[in-house]
C-alpha positions in Angstrom: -23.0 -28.3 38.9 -21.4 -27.7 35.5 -17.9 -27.2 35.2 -16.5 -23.5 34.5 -15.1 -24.3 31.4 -18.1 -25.8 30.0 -20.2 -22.9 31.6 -17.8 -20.4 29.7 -18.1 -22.3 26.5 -22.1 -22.4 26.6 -22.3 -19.1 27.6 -20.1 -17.5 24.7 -19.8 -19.5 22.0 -21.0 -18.2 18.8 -20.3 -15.0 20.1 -17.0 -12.5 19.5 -14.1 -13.0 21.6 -14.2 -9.4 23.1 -17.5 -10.5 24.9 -15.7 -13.0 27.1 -12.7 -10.3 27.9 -15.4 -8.2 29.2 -16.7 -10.5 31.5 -13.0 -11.5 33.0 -12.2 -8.5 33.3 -15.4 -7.5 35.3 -14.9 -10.3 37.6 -12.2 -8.1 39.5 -10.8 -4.9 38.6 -7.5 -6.2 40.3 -7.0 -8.6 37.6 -5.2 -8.0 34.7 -5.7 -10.6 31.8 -2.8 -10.9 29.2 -4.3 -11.8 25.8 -2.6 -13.8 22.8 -3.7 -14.4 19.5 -2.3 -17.5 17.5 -3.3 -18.0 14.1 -2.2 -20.6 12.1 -3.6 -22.0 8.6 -2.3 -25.1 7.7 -4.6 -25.7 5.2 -6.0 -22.7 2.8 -9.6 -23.2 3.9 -8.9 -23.4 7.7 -10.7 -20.7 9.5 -9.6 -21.3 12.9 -7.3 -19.7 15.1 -6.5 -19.9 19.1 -6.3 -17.6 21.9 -4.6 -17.9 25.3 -6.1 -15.6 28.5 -3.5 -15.6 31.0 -4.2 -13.7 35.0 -1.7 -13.7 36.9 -3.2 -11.8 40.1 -5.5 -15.5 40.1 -2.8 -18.2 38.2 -6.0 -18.7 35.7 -5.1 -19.7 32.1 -8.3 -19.9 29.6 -7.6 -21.3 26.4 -9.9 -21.0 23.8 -10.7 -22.3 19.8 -12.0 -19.6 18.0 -13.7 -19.3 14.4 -12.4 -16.5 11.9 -14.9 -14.3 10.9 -14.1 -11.9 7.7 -15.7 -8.9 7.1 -15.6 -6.4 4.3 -14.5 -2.9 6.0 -14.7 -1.1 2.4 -14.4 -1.8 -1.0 -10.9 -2.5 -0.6 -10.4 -4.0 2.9 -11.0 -6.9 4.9 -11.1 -7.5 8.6 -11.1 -10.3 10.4 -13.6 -11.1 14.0 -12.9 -13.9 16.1 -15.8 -15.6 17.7 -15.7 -17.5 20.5 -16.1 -22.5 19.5 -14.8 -23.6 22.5 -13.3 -22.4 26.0 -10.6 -24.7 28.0 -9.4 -23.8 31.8 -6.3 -24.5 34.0 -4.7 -23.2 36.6 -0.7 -22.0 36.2 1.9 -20.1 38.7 3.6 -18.6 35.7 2.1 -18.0 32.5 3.7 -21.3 30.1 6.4 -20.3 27.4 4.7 -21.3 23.9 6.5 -24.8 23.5 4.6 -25.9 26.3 1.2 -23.8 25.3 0.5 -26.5 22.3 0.7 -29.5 24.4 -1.9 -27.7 26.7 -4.2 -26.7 24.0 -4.2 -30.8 22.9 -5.0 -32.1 26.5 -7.9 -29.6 26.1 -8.9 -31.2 22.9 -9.0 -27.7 21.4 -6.4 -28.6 18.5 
């Protein structure tokens, strides 16, 4: 039986991130997932950015790479999509303070 992580990962990569917050948040309407953003560019070119799911009605903590998508708005503006590479999993009893939330993402392999 495949792991949820890897079941998450085949199910929504390649699609936009929104898609996988609907499906969490369908699971139970009890739940209430906290969502952050990171985006970091290190290099110019770099098109990746990270997002951390955090329940705490169910201790979960998803973690997941995603790829930057821009799209023209209008003539003068830009917006960004994030789409879903990869999804990591682990279980918390707090949500981690951000020092800590980069070591997790590298056990994950997702830096």
């Amino acid at each position: 039986m495949p792991s949820k992580q890897s079941y998450l990962t085949k199910k929504f990569r390649g699609r936009y991130v929104e898609r996988l917050i609907e499906f969490l948040c369908g699971l139970d309407k009890n739940w209430s997932w906290k969502t952050t953003y990171y985006i970091h560019s290190f290099r110019q070119d770099d098109s990746t950015a990270y997002c951390k799911m955090y329940c705490q009605e169910n201790g979960k903590l998803l973690l997941v790479k995603l790829d930057m998508i821009e799209r023209d708005v209008s003539e003068n503006v830009t917006g960004v999509r994030f789409v879903v590479k990869k999804v990591g999993e682990r279980n918390y009893d707090t949500e981690p303070e951000i020092n800590d939330l980069f070591e997790v993402f590298k056990t994950e392999n997702l830096l």
